[in-house]
C-alpha positions as CSV (number, residue, x, y, z in Angstrom):
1,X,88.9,100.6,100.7
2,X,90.1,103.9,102.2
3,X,89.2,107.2,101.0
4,X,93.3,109.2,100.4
5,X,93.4,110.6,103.6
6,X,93.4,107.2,104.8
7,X,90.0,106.9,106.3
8,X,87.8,103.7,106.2
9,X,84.7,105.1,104.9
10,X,81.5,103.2,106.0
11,X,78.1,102.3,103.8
12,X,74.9,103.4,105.5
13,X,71.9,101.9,103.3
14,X,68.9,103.1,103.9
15,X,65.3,101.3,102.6
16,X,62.1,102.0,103.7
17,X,59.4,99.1,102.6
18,X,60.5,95.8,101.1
19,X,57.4,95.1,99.1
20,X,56.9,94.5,94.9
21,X,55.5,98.2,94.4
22,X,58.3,99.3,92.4
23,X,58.0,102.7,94.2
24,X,60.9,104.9,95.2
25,X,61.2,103.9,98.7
26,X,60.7,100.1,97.8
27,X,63.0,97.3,97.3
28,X,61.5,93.9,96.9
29,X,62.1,91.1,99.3
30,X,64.3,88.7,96.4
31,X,66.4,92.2,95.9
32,X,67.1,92.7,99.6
33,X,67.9,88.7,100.1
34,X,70.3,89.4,97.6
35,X,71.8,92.2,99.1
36,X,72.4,90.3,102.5
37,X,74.1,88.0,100.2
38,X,76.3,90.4,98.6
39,X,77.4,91.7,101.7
40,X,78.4,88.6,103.7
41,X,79.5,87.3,100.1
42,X,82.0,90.9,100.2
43,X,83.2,89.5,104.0
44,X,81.1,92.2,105.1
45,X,78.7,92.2,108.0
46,X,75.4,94.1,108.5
47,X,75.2,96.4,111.3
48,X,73.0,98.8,113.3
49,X,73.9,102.4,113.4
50,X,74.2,102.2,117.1
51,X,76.8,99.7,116.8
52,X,78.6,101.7,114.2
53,X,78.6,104.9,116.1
54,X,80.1,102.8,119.1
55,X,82.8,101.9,117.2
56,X,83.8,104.6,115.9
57,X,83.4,106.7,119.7
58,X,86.1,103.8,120.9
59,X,88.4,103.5,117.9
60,X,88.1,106.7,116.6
61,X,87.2,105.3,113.2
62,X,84.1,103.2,111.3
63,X,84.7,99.5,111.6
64,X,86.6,97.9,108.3
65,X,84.0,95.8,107.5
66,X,81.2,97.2,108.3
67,X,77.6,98.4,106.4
68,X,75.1,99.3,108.4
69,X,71.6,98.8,107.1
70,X,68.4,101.4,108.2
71,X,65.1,101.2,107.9
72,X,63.2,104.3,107.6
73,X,59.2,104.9,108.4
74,X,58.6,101.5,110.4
75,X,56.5,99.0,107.7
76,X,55.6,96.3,109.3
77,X,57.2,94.0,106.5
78,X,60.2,95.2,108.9
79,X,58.8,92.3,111.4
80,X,58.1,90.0,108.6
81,X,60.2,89.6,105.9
82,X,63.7,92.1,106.9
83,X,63.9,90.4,110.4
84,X,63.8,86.5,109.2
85,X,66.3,87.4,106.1
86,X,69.0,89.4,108.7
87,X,68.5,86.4,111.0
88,X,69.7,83.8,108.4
89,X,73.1,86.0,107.5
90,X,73.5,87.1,111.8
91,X,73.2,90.7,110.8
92,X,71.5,93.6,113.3
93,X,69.9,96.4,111.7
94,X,68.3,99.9,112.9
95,X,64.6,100.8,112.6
96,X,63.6,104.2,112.6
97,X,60.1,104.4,113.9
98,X,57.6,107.0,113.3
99,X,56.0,106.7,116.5
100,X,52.4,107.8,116.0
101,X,51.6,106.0,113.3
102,X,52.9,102.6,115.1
103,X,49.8,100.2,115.0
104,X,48.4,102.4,112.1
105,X,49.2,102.9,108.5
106,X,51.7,105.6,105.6
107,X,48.9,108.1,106.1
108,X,51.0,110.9,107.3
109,X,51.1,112.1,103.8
110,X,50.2,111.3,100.2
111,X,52.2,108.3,99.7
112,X,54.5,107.5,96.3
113,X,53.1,106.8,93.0
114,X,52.6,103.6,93.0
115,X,53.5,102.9,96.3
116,X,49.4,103.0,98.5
117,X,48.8,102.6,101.9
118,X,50.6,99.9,104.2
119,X,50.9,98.8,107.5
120,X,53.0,99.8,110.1
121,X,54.6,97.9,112.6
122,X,52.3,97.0,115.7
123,X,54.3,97.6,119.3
124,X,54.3,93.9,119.9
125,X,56.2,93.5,116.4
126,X,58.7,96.4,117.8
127,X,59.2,94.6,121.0
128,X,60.5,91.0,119.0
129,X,62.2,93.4,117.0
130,X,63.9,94.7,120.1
131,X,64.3,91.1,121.4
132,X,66.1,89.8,118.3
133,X,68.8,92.3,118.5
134,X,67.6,95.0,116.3
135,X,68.3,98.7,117.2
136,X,65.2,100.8,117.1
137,X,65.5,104.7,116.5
138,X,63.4,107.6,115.9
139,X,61.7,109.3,112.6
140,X,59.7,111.8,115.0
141,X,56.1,111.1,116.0
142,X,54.3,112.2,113.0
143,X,56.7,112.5,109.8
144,X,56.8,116.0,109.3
145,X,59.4,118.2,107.0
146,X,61.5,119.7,110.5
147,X,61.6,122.9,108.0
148,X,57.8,123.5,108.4
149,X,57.8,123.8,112.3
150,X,58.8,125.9,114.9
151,X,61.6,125.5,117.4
152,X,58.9,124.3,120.0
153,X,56.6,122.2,117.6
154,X,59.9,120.7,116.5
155,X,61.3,119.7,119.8
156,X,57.6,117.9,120.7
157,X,58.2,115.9,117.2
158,X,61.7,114.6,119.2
159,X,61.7,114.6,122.8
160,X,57.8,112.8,122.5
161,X,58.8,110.1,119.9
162,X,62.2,109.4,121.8
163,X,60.2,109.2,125.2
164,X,57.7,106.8,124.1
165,X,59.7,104.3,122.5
166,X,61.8,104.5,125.3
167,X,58.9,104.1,128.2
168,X,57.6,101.4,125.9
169,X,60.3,99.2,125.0
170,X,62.8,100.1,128.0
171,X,65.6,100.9,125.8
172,X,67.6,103.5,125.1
173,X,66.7,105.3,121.8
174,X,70.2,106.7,120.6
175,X,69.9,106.8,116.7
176,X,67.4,109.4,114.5
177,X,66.7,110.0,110.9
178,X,65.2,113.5,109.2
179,X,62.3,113.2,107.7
180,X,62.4,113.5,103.6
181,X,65.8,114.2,105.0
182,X,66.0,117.8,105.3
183,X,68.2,118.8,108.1
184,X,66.8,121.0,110.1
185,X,66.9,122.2,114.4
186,X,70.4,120.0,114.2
187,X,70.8,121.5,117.5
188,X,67.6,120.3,119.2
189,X,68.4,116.8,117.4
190,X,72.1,117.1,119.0
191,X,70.2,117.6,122.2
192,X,67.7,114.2,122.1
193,X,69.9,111.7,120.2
194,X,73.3,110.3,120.2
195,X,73.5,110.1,116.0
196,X,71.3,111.4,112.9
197,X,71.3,110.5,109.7
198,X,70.4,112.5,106.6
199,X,69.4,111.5,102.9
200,X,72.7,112.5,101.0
201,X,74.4,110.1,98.7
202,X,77.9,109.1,99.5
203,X,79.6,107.2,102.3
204,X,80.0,108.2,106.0
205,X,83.5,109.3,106.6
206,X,84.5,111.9,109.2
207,X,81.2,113.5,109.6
208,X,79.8,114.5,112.7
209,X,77.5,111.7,114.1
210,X,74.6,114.3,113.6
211,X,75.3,114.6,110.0
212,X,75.7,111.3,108.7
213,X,75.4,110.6,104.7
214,X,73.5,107.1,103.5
215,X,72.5,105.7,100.4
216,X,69.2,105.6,99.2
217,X,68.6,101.2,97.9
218,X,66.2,102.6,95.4
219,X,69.4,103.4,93.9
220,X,71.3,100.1,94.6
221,X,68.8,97.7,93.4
222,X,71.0,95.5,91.8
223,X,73.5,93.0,94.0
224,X,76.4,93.9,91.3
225,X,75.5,96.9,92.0
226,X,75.8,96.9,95.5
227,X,79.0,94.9,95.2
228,X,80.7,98.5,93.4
229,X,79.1,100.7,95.9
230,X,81.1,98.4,98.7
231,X,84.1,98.8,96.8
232,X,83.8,102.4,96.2
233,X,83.7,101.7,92.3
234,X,80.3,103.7,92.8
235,X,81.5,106.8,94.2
236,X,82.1,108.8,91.4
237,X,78.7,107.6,90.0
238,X,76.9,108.8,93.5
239,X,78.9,111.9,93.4
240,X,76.8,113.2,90.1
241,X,73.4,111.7,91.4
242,X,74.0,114.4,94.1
243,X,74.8,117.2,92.1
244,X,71.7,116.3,89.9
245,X,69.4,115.5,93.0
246,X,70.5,119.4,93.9
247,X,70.2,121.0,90.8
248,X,66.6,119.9,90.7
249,X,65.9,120.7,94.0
250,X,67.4,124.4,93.2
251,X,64.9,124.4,90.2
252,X,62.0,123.4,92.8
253,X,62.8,126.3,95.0
């Protein structure tokens, strides 16, 4: 599928927790097997941002078949049940760690109804995760809305979570998601990280790799459903959950 001016738009799926909540930022594990399936069965392949971004800095485009697939927060049912099902399919993914809450638990902030308290990953799990291929990014040390802070407070949130994973695990930390997804000191995230991605629903395209769209799986829950969203049957339908996800947030404001 290409978009008409001919460019090769690329799906950037973003989950959080795979547990059996039903929250807003879960997908079960049986729904996210499924998606894995739909994927490869779509001659697709999972990717990490990293890898995507790469591509696209050589080629000068997204690669054809690719869907890159993010994890946001850091649960530690990353380690246990993402990293076993994207082992079975050969697929990489990119896990965007909140850093101080590593070896702790979702208590940065009221979690979603429904939803409790859960693990996060512990380092060791991060450093198999590492091992096994998966890219590892940053969600800033403590989760907070960028909006909230200060120039300075903001760039402690980014240069300390970058520098931490990096002196921990000995990798380069390239990739970053907003928190909540507000995008906010772009320039100080321009500054620490290679790529960033937001919270708006539709298909990367030509953005700038700080400004990349991805698509919430709490809206994807289906494989059929996933299956349109690869063949851009979905757009249209994504398109109007954007302009509703606006109008309420201009009715919150």
């Amino acid at each position: 599928m290409t978009t008409r001016a001919g460019v090769v738009p690329l799906p950037i799926l973003t989950y959080h927790s795979l547990d059996a909540s039903g929250s807003v930022i879960s997908v079960t594990p049986a729904e996210f097997a499924a998606h894995l399936g739909c994927i490869a069965g779509n001659g697709r392949r999972g990717m990490s941002l990293r890898e995507a971004v790469a591509h696209r800095d050589i080629h000068g485009s997204w690669p054809a078949d690719g869907v890159v697939l993010t994890f946001d927060d850091g649960y530690a049912n990353c380690h246990e049940i993402a990293l076993p099902a994207l082992q079975r399919f050969g697929f990489t993914a990119t896990v965007l760690v909140v850093t101080a809450h590593v070896d702790g638990r979702n208590d940065w902030a009221p979690p979603p109804p429904g939803f409790g308290t859960h693990p996060m990953l512990a380092w060791q799990q991060i450093h198999e995760l590492v091992a096994s291929g998966i890219e590892i990014g940053s969600h800033t040390r403590s989760h907070p809305d960028l909006r909230t802070l200060t120039a300075v407070e903001a760039a402690v949130e980014l240069t300390r979570s970058r520098h931490e994973l990096e002196d921990r695990l000995g990798v380069l930390v390239e990739s970053f998601a907003y928190p909540f997804g507000h995008r906010a000191w772009p320039d100080l995230v321009a500054r620490e990280f290679h790529s960033a991605c937001t919270t708006e629903l539709r298909q990367a395209t030509t953005e700038p790799t700080h400004d990349l769209p991805r698509i919430d799986m709490y809206y994807v829950r289906a494989a059929p459903r996933l299956a349109q969203l690869l063949s851009g049957r979905l757009n249209r339908w994504l398109m109007l959950r954007r302009w509703a996800r606006a109008l309420r947030a201009a009715v919150v404001e």
